[in-house]
C-alpha positions in Angstrom: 25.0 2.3 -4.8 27.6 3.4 -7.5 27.8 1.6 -10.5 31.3 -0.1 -11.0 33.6 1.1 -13.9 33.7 -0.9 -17.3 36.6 -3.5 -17.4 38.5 -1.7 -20.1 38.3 2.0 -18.2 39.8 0.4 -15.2 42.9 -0.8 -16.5 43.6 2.1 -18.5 42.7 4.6 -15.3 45.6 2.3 -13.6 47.7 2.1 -16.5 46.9 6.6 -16.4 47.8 6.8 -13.2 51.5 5.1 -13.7 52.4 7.1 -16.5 51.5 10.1 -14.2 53.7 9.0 -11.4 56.7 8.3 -14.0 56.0 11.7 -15.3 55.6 13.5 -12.2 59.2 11.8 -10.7 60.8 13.0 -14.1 59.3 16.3 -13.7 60.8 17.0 -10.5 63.9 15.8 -11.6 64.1 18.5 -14.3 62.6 21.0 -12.2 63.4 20.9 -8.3 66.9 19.1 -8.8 65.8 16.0 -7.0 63.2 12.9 -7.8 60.6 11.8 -5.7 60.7 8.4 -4.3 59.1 6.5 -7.4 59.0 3.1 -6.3 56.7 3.9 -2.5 54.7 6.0 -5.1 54.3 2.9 -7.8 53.7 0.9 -4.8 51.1 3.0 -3.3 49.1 3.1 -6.5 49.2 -0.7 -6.9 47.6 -0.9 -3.7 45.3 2.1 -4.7 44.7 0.4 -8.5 44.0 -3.0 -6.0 41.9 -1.7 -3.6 39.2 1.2 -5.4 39.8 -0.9 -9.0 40.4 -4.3 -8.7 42.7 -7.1 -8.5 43.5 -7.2 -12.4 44.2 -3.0 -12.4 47.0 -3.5 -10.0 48.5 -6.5 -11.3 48.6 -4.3 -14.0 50.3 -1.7 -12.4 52.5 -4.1 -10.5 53.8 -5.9 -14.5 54.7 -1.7 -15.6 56.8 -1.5 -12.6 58.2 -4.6 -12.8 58.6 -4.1 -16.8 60.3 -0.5 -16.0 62.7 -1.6 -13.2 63.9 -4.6 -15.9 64.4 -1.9 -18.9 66.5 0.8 -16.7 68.5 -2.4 -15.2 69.6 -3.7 -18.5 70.3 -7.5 -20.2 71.5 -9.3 -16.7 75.0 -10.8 -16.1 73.5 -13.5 -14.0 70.2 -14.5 -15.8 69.5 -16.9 -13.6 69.9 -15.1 -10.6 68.0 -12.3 -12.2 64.8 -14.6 -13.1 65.2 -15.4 -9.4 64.6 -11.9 -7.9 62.3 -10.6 -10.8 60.2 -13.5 -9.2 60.6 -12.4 -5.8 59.7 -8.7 -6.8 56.3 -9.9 -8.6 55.4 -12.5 -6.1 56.0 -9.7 -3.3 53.3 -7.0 -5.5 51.0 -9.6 -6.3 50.5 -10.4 -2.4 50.3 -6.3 -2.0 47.5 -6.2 -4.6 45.9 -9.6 -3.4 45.9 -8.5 0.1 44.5 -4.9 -1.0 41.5 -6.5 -3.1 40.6 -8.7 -0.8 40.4 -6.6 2.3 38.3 -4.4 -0.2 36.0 -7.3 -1.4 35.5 -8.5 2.4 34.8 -4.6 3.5 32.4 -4.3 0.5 30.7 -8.0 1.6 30.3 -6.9 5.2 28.6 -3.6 3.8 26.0 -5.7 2.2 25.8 -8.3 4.9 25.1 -5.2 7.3 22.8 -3.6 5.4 20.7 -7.5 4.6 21.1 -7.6 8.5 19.5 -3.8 9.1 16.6 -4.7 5.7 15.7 -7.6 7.9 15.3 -5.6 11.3 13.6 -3.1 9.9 11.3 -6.0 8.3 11.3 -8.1 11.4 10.5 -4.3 13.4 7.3 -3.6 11.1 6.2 -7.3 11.2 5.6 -6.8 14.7 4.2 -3.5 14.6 2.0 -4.9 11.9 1.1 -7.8 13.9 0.6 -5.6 16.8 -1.8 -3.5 15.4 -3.5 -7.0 14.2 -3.8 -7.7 17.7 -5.3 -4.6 18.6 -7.9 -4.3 16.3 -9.1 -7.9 16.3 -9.6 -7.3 20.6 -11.3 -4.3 19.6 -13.5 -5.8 16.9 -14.5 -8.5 19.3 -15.8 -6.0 22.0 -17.2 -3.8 19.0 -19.3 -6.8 18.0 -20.5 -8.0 21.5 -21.7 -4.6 22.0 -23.4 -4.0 18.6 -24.8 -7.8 19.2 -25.8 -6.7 22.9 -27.7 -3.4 21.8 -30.5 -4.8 20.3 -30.2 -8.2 22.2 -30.9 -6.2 25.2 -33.7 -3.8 23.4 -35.6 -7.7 22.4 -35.5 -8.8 25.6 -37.1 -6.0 27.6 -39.3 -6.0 25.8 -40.3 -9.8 25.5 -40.4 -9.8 29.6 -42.6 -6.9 29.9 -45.4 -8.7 27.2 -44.8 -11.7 29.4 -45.2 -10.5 32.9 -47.0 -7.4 32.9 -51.0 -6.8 30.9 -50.3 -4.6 27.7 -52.6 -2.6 25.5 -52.8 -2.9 22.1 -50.8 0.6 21.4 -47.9 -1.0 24.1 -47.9 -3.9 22.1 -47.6 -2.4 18.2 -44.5 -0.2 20.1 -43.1 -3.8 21.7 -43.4 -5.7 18.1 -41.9 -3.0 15.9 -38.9 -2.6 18.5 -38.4 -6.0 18.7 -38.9 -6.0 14.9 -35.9 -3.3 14.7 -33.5 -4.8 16.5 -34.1 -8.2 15.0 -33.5 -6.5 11.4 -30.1 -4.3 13.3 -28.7 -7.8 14.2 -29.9 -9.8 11.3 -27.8 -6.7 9.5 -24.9 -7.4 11.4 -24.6 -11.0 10.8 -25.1 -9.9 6.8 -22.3 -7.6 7.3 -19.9 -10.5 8.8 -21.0 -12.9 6.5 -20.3 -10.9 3.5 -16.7 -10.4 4.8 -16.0 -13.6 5.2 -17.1 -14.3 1.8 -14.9 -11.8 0.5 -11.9 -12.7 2.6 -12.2 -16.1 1.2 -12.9 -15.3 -2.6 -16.6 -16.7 -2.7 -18.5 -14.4 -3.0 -19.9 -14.7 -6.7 -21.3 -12.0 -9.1 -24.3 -12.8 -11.3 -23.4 -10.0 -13.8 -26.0 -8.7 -16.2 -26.5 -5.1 -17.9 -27.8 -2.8 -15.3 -29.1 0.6 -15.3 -27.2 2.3 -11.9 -29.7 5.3 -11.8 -32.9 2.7 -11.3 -30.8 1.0 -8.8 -29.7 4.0 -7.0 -33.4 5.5 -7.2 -34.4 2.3 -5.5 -32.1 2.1 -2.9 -32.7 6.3 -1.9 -36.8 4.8 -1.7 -35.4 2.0 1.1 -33.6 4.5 3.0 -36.1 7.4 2.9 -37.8 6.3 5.6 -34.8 6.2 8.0 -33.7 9.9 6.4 -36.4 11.5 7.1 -36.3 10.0 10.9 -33.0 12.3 11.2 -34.3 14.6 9.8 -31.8 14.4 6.8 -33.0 15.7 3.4 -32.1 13.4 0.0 -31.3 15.4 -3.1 -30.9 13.0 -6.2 -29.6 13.9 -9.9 -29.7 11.0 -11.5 -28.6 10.4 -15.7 -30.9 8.3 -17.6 -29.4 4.7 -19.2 -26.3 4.7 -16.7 -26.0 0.7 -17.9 -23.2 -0.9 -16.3 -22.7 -4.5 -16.1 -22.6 -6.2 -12.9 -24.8 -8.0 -10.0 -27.6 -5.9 -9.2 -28.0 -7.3 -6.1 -24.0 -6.0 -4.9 -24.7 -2.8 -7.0 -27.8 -1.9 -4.3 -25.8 -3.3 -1.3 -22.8 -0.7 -2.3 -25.5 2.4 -2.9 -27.6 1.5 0.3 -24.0 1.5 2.5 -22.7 4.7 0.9 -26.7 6.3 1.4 -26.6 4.4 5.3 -23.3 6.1 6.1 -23.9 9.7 4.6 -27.4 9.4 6.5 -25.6 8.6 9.9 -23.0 11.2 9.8 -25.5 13.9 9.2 -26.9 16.3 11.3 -30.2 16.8 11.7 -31.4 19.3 8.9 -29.0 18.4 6.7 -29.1 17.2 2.9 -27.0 14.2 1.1 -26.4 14.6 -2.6 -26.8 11.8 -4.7 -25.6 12.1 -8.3 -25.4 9.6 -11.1 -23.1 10.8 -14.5 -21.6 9.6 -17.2 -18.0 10.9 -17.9 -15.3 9.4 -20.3 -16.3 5.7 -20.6 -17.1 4.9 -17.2 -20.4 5.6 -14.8 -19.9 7.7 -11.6 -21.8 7.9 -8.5 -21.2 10.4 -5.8 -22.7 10.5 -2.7 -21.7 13.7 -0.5 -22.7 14.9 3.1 -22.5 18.1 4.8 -21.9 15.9 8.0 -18.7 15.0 10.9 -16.2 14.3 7.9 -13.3 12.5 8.2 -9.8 13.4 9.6 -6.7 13.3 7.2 -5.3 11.2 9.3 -7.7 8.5 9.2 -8.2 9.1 5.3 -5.6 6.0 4.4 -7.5 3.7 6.7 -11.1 4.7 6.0 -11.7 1.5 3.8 -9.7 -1.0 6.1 -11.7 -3.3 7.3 -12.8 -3.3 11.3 -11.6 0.1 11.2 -13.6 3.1 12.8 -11.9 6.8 13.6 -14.0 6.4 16.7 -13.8 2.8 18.0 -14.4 3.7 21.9 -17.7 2.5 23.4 -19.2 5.6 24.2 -18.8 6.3 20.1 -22.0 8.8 19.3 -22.3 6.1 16.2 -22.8 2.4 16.3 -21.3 -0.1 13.4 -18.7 -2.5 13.0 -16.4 -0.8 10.8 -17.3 -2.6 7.8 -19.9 -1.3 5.6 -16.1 1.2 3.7 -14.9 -2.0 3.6 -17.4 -4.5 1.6 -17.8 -1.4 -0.4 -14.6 -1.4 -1.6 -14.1 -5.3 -2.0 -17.5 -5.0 -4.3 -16.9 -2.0 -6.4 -13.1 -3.7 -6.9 -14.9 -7.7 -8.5 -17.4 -4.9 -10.6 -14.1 -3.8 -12.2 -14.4 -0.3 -10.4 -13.0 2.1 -8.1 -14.2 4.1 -4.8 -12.4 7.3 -3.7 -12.9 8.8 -0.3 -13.1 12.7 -0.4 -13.1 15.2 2.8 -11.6 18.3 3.5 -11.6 17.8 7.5 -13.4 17.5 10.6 -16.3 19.1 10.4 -16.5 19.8 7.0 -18.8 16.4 5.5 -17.5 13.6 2.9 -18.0 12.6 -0.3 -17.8 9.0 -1.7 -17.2 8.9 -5.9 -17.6 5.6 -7.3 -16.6 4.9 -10.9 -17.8 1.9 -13.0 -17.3 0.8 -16.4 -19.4 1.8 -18.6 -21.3 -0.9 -20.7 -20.0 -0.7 -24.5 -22.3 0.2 -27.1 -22.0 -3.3 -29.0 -23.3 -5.4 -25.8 -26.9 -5.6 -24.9 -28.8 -2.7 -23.9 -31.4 -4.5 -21.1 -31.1 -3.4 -17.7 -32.6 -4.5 -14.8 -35.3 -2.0 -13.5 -35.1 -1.1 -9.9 -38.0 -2.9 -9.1 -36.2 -6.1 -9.6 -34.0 -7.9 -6.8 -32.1 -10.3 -7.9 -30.8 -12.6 -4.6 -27.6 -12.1 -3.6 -24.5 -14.8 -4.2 
C-alpha cells in the first residue's frame, strides 16, 4: 500500500498543477493563435486534485479559479448580483470536488473492505484445512494406539492360554515369562509415552533441576539400550567430553538421550553403527546422535517433531510407535532452555539429531549427578 503524500505537498502539487494549466492556455495563445478551453481544463483538475489528492487540494483549486475568473472580470456593477453568482460558481465546484472525494474515499473503503473479506476467507479456508488435518490425525492416532496396545496385548495373552491349558517345560516357560515380560514393559512404555504428553500439553510436567554432567547421563542411557542394539545387530560408537555440566532434571535429560538412542536404533539396519557424541562449543553442551539408517524425507522434515506424526502412519508400517517419542523430545529439551535440530539429507541416506543445552556458568556449583543416579521423574 502506497504511503499518502504529506498535507503541505498536496496542496502545493494542486496549487502546481493550476499554474501549469494557466500557463499552458497562455502558451498557446502566444504560440498556435488560439487558447485551449481553460475553464473544462481547471475543472478537470479540481476533480483530479479531489479525487487522487483530497477534498482540501481541490477546494483549493476550485478558490484559484474562482479567485482568477473574479480578477479578469473586474470590480462588479451589480455587487449584489455578483456575490449571488460567485456563490453559485463555488457551491457548483465544491459539489464537483465533494462528489469526486467521496466516490474516491468509498472506492478506497470498498478496497479494504474486500480485501478484510478475502484475509478472512483465506483465514476461514486454512482454519478448516487446519482442522481437517486435526481430524485426520486424531482418527489415525486412535487406530495407531489400538494397534500398538493390541500388539503386545495379543503377544500376553497367547501366551497366558497356552501355560493355562497345555503342560509346559521349564525352557517353554522362561520363553512364556520374558515375552509376557516384554510386552508388559512395550505397553507400560506406551502409556509413559501418553502420559508424558498429556503432562506437557497441560503445563505440569515439573523439572527438578540440578547441575548435571550430560556425558554420565548419556553413557548410562547407551548401557540401557545396549542390550536392544546389539539385538539388531546395530553397533554404538560413543565420544563423549568429560564435565559436560548442564543444569536440569536428570531424570528428562535420560528420557531425551534414551528416545533419540531408541529411534537411531530402530531406523538402523542391521550392521549398522549410531554415533553418539557429547561437546562443548561456545557456551552451550551439544549432543548428536547420527544414523546411517531410512532417513527422513524433505518433505516430512517440518513435521518430524509434531506430535502424533509418523512419515509412515499405515498399518503395515515396517516400524511400530505412536509418533511421539520427536515430540516429548522437543517439549523437554525446550523447559531445559535448549534446542533440537533434525538433520537428513534424504531417503536413504540416515539422520542426525543435535541437541544443544546451556552450559552451566563457571560461578554455579560444580556437582553433577553421576549416571548411576536416577532421580524419579516429575
Amino acid at each position: 500500500m502506497r504511503r499518502p503524500l504529506p498535507g503541505l505537498l498536496r496542496y502545493a502539487l494542486a496549487a502546481a498543477v493550476f499554474a501549469l494549466l494557466i500557463g499552458v492556455s497562455r502558451a498557446s495563445r502566444s504560440v498556435l493563435g488560439f487558447s485551449l478551453d481553460t475553464t473544462s481544463l481547471i475543472i478537470l483538475s479540481m476533480i483530479g486534485s479531489a479525487w487522487y489528492l483530497g477534498r482540501g487540494p481541490g477546494l483549493l483549486v476550485a478558490a484559484l479559479f474562482e479567485i482568477m475568473l473574479e480578477y479578469y472580470a473586474g470590480w462588479p456593477k451589480d455587487p449584489v448580483r455578483y456575490a449571488v453568482i460567485a456563490f453559485n460558481r463555488m457551491l457548483l465546484f465544491g459539489s464537483l470536488v465533494w462528489f469526486a472525494s467521496a466516490r474516491r474515499a468509498a472506492e478506497r473503503t470498498l478496497r479494504q473492505q474486500h480485501a478484510a473479506l478475502e484475509a478472512a476467507l483465506a483465514g476461514a479456508r486454512q482454519a478448516r484445512t487446519e482442522a481437517e488435518s486435526a481430524n485426520r490425525l486424531k482418527d489415525e492416532f486412535l487406530a495407531t494406539v489400538s494397534h500398538e496396545l493390541r500388539t503386545p496385548l495379543n503377544t500376553m495373552l497367547g501366551w497366558a492360554a497356552m501355560l493355562n491349558r497345555h503342560e509346559v517345560d521349564q525352557s517353554t516357560l522362561q520363553q512364556a515369562s520374558l515375552a509376557i515380560e516384554r510386552s508388559a514393559r512395550a505397553q507400560t512404555q506406551i502409556v509413559e509415552d501418553l502420559l508424558d504428553t498429556s503432562r506437557l500439553m497441560t503445563r505440569h510436567l515439573r523439572l527438578e533441576q540440578q547441575p548435571v554432567d550430560l556425558s554420565l547421563v548419556v553413557a548410562d542411557a547407551i548401557e540401557t539400550v545396549r542390550g536392544a542394539a546389539s539385538a539388531n545387530d546395530v553397533a554404538l560408537d560413543a565420544s563423549l567430553q568429560p564435565d559436560a555440566i548442564v543444569t536440569g532434571d536428570a531424570g528428562r535429560l535420560r528420557q531425551i538421550v534414551w528416545n533419540l538412542l531408541g529411534n537411531a536404533i530402530k531406523f538402523s539396519p542391521a550392521g549398522g553403527v549410531v554415533t553418539v557424541v557429547v561437546q562443548r562449543n561456545a557456551g552451550t553442551i551439544e549432543l548428536t546422535v547420527r544414523d546411517g539408517g531410512v532417513g527422513i524425507d524433505p518433505a516430512f522434515m517440518p513435521h518430524v517433531f509434531a506430535r502424533f506424526r509418523q512419515e509412515d502412519a499405515s498399518m503395515t508400517r515396517e516400524h511400530g510407535g505412536l509418533g511421539l517419542g520427536l515430540s516429548i523430545v522437543q517439549q523437554l529439551v525446550d523447559l531445559h532452555g535448549g534446542t533440537v535440530t533434525a538433520q537428513s539429507e534424504g531417503r536413504g541416506r540416515g539422520a542426525a539429531f543435535v541437541v544443544r543445552l546451556p552450559a552451566q556458568k563457571s560461578e554455579e556449583p560444580s556437582g553433577a549427578v553421576p549416571h548411576g543416579a536416577r532421580p524419579e521423574p516429575a
